[in-house]
CHARMM-style PDB file with segment names, atoms N, HN, CA, C and O in Angstrom:
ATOM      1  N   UNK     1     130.178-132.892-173.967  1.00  0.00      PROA
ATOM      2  CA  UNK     1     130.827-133.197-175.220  1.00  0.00      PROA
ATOM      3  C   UNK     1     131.652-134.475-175.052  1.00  0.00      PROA
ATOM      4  O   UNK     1     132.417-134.613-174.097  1.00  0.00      PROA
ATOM      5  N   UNK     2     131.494-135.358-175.947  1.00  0.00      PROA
ATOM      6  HN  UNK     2     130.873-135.246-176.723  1.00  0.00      PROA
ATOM      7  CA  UNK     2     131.613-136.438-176.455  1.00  0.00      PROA
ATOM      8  C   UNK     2     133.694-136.709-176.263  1.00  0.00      PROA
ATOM      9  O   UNK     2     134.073-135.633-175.802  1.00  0.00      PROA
ATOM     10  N   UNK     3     134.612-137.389-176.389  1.00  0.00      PROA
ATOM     11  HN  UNK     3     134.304-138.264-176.763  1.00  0.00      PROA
ATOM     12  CA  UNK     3     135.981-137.432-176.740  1.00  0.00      PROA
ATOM     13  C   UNK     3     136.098-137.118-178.544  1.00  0.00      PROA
ATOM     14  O   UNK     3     137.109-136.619-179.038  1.00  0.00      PROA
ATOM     15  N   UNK     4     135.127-137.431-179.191  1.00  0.00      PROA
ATOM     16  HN  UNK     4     134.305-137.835-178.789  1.00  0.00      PROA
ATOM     17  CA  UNK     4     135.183-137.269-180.486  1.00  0.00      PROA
ATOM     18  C   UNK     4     134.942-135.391-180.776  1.00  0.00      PROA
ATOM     19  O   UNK     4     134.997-134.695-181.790  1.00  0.00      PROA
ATOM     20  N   UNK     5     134.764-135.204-179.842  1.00  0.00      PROA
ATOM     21  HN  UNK     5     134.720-135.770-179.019  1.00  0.00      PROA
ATOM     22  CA  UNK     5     134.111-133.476-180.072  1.00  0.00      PROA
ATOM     23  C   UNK     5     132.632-133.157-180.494  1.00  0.00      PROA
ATOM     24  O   UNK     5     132.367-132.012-180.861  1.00  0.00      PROA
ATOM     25  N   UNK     6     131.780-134.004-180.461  1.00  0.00      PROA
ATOM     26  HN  UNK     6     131.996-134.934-180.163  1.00  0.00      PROA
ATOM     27  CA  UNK     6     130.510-134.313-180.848  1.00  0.00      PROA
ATOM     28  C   UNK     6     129.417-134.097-179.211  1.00  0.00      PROA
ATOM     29  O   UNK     6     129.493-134.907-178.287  1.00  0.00      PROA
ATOM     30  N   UNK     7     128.625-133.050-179.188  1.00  0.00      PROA
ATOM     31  HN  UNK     7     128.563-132.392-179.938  1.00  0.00      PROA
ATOM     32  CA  UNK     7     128.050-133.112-178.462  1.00  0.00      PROA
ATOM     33  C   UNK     7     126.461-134.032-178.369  1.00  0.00      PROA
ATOM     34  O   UNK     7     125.663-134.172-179.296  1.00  0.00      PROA
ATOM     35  N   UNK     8     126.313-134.655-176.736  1.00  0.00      PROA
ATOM     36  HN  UNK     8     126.961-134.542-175.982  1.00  0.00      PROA
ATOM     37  CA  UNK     8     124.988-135.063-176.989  1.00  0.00      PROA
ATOM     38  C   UNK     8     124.024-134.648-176.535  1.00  0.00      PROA
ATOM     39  O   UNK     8     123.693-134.220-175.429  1.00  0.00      PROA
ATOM     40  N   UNK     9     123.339-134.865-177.918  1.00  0.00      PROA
ATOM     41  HN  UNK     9     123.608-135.212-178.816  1.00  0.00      PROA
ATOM     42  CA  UNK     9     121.988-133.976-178.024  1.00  0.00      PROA
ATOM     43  C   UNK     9     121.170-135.304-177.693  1.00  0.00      PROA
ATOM     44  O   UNK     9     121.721-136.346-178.050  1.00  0.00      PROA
ATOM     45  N   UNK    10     119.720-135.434-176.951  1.00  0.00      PROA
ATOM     46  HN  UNK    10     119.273-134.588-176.660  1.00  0.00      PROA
ATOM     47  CA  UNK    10     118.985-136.493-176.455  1.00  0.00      PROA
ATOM     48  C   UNK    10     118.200-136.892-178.073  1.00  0.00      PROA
ATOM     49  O   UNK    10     117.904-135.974-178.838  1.00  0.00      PROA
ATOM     50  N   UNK    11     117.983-138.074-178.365  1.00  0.00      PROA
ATOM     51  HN  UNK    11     118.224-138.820-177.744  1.00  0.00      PROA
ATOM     52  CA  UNK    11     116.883-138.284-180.005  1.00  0.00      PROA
ATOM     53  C   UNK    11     115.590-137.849-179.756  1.00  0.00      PROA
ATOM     54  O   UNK    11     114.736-137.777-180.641  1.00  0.00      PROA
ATOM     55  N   UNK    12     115.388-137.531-178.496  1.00  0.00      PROA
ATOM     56  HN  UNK    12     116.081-137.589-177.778  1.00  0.00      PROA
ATOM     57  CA  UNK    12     113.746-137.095-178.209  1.00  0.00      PROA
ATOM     58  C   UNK    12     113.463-135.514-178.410  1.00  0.00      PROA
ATOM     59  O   UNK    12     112.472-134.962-178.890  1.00  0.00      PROA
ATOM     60  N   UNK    13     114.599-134.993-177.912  1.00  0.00      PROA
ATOM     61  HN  UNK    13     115.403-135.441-177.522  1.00  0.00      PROA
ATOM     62  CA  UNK    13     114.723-133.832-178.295  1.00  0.00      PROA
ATOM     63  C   UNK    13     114.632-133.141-179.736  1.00  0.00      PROA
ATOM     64  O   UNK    13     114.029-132.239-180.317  1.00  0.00      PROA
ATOM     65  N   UNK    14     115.717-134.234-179.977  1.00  0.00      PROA
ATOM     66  HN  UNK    14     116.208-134.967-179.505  1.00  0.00      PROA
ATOM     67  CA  UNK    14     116.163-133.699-181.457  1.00  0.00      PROA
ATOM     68  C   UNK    14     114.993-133.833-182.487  1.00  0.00      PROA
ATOM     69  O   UNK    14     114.897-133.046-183.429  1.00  0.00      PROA
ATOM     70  N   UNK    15     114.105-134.857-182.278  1.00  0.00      PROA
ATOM     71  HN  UNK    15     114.184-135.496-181.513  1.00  0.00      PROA
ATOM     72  CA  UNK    15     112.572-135.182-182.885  1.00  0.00      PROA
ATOM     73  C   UNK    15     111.908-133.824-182.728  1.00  0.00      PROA
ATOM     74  O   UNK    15     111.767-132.914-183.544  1.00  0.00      PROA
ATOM     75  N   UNK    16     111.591-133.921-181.634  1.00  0.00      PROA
ATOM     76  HN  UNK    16     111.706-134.661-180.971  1.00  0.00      PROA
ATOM     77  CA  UNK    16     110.507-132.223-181.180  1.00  0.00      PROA
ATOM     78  C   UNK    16     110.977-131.550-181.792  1.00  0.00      PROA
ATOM     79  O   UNK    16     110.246-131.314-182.754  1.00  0.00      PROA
ATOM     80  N   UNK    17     112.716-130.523-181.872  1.00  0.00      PROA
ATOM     81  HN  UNK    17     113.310-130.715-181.091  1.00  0.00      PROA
ATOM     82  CA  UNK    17     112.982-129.850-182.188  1.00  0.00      PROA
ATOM     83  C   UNK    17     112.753-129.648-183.860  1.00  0.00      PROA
ATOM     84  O   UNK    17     112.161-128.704-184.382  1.00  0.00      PROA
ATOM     85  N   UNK    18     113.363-130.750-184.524  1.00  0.00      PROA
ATOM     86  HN  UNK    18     113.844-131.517-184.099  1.00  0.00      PROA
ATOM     87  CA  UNK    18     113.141-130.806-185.453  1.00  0.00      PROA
ATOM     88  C   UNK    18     111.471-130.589-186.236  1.00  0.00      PROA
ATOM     89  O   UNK    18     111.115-129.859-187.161  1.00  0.00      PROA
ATOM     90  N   UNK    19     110.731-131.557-185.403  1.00  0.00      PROA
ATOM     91  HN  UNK    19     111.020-132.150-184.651  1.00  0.00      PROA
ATOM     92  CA  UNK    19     108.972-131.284-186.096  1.00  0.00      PROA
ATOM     93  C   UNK    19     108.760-129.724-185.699  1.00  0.00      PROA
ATOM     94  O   UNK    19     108.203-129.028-186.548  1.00  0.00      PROA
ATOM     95  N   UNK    20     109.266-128.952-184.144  1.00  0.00      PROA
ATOM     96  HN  UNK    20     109.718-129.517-183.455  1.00  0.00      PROA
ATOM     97  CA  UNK    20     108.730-127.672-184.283  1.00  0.00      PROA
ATOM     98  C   UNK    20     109.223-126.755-186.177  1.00  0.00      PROA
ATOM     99  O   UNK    20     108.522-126.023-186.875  1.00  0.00      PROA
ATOM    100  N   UNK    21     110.207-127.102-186.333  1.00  0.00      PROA
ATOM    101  HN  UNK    21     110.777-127.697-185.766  1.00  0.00      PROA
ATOM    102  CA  UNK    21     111.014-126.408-186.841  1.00  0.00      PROA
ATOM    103  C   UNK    21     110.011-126.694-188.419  1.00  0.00      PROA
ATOM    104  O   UNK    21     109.459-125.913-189.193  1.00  0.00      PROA
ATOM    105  N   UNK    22     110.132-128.129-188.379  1.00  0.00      PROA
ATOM    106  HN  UNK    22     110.581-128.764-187.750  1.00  0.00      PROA
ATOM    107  CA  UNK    22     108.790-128.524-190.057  1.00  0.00      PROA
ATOM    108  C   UNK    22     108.054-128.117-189.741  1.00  0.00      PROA
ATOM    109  O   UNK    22     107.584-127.614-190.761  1.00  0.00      PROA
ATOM    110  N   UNK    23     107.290-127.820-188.787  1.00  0.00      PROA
ATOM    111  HN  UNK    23     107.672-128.229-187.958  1.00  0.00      PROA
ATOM    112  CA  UNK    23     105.716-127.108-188.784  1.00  0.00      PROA
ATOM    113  C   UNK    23     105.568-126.007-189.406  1.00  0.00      PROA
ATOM    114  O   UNK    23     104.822-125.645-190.316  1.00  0.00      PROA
ATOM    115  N   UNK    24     106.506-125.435-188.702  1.00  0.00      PROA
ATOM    116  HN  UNK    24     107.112-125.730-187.962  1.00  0.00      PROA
ATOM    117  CA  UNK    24     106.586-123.799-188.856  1.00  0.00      PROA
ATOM    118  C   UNK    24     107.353-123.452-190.444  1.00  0.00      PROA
ATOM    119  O   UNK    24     107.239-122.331-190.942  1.00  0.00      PROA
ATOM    120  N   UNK    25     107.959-124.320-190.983  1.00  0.00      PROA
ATOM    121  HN  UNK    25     108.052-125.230-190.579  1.00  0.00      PROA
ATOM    122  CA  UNK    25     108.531-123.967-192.354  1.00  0.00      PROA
ATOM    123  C   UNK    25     107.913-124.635-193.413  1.00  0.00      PROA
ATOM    124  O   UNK    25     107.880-124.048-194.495  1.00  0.00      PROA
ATOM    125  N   UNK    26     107.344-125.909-193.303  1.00  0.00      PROA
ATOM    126  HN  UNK    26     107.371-126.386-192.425  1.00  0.00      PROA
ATOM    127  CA  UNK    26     106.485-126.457-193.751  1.00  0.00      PROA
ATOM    128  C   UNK    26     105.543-126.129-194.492  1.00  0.00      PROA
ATOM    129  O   UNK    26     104.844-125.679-193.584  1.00  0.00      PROA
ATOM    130  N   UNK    27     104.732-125.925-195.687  1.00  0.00      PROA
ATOM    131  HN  UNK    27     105.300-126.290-196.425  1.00  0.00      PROA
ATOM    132  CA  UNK    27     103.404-125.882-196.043  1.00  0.00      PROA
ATOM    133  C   UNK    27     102.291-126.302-196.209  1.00  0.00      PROA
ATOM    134  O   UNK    27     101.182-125.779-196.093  1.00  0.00      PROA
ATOM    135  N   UNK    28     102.681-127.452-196.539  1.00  0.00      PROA
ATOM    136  HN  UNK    28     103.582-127.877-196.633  1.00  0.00      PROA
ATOM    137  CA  UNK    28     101.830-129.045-196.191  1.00  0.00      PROA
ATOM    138  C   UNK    28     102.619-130.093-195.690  1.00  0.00      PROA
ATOM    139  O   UNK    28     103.840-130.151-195.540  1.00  0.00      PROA
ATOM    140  N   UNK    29     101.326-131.293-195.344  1.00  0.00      PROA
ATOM    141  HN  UNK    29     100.334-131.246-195.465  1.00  0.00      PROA
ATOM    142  CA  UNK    29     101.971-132.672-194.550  1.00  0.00      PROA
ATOM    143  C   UNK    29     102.970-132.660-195.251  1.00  0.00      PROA
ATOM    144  O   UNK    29     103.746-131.773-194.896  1.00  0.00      PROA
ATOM    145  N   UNK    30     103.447-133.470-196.422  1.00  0.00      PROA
ATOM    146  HN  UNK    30     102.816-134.191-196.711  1.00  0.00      PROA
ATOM    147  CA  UNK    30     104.513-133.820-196.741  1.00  0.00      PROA
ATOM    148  C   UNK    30     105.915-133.385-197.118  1.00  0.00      PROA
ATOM    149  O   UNK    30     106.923-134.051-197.355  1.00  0.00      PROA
ATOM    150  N   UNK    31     105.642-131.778-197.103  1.00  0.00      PROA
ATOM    151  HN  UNK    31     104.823-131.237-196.910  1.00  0.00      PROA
ATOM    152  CA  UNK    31     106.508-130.908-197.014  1.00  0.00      PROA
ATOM    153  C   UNK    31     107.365-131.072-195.853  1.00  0.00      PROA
ATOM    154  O   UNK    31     108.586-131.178-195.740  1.00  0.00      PROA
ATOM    155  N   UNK    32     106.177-131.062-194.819  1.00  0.00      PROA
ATOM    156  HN  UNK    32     105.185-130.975-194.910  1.00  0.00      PROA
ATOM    157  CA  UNK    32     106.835-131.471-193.246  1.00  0.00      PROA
ATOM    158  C   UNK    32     107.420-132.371-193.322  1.00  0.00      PROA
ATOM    159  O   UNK    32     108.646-132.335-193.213  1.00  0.00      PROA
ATOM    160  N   UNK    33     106.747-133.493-193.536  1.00  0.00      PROA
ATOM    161  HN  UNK    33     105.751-133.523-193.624  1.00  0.00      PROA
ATOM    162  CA  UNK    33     107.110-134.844-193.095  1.00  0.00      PROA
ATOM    163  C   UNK    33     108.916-134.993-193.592  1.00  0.00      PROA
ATOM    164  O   UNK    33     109.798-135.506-192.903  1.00  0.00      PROA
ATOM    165  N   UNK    34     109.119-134.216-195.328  1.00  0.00      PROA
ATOM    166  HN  UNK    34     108.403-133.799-195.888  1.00  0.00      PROA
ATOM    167  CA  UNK    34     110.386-134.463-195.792  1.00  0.00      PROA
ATOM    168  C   UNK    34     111.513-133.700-194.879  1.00  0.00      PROA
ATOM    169  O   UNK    34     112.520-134.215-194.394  1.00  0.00      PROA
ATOM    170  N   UNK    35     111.013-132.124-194.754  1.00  0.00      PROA
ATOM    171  HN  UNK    35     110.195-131.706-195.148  1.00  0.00      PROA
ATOM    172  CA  UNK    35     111.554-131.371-194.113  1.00  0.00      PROA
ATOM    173  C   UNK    35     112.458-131.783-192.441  1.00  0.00      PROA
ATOM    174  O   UNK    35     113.557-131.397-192.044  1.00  0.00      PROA
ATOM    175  N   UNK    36     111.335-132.785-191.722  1.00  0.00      PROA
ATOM    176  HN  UNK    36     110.442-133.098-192.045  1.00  0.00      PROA
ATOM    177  CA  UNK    36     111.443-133.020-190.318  1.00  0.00      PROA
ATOM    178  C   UNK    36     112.491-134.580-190.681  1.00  0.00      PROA
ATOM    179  O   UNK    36     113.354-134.910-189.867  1.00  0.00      PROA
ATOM    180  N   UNK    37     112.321-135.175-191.611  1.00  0.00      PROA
ATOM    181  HN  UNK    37     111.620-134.907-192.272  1.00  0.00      PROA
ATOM    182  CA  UNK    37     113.577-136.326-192.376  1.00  0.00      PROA
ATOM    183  C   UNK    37     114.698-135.682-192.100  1.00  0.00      PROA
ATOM    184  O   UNK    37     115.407-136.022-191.154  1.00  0.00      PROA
ATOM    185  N   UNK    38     114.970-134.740-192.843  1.00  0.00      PROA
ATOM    186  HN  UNK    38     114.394-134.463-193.612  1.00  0.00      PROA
ATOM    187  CA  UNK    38     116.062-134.153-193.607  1.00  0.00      PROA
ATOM    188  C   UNK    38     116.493-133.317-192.531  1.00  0.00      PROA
ATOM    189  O   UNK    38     117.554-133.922-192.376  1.00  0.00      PROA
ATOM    190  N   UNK    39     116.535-132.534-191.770  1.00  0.00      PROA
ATOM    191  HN  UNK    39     115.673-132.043-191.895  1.00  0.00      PROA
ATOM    192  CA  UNK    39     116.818-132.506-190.433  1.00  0.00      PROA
ATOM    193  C   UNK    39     117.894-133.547-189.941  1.00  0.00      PROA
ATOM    194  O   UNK    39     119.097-133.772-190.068  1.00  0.00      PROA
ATOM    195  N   UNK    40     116.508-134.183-189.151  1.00  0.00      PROA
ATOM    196  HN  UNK    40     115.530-134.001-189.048  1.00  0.00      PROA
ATOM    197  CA  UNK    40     117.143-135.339-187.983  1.00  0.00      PROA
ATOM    198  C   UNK    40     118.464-136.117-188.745  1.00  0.00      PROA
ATOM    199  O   UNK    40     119.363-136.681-188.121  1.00  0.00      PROA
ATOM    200  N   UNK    41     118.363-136.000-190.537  1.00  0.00      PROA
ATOM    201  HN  UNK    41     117.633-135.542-191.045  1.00  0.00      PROA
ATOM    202  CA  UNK    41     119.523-137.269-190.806  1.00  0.00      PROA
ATOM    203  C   UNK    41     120.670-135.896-190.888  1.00  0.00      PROA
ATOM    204  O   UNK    41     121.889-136.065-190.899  1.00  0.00      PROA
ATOM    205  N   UNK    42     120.054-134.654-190.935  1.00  0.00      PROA
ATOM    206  HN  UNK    42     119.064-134.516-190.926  1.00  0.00      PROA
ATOM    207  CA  UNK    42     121.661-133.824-190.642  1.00  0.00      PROA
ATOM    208  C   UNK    42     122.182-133.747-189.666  1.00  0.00      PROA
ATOM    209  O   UNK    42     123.405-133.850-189.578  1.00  0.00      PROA
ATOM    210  N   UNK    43     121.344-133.529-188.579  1.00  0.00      PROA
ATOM    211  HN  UNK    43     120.350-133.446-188.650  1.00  0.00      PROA
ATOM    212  CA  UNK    43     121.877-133.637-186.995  1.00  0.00      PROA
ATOM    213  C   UNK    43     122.476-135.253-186.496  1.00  0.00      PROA
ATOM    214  O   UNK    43     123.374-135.465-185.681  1.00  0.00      PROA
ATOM    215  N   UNK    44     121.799-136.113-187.143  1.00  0.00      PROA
ATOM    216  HN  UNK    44     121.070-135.941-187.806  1.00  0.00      PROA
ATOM    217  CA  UNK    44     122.373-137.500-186.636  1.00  0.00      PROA
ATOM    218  C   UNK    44     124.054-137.618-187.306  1.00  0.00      PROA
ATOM    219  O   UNK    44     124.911-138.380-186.858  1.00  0.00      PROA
ATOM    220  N   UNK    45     124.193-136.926-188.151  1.00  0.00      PROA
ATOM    221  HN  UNK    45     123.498-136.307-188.515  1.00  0.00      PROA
ATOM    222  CA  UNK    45     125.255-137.367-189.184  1.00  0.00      PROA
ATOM    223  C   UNK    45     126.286-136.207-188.597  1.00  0.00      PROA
ATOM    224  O   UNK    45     127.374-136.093-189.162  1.00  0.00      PROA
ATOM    225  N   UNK    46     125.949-135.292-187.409  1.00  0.00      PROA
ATOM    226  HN  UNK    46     125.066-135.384-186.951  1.00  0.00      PROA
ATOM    227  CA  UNK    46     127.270-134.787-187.274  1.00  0.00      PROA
ATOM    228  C   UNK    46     127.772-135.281-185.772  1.00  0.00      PROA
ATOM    229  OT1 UNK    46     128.897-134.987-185.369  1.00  0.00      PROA
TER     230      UNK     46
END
């Protein structure tokens, strides 16, 4: 953990994690594609 209180998470990780996560909730490509967006800009933003 970070001095700000922010832990780091690796961006490679956070990619994978995130697409496992659109796959599986996902229904189609672009469902994913928004889903696996919308993610990564919540995790980047905390």
């Amino acid at each position: 953990m970070g001095k700000d209180g922010r832990s780091y998470w690796p961006v490679k990780r956070q990619a994978a994690t995130a697409d496992r996560i659109a796959n599986h909730k996902g229904r189609n490509p672009q469902e994913r594609a928004s889903l696996k967006k919308r993610l990564l800009r919540k995790w980047m933003s905390k």
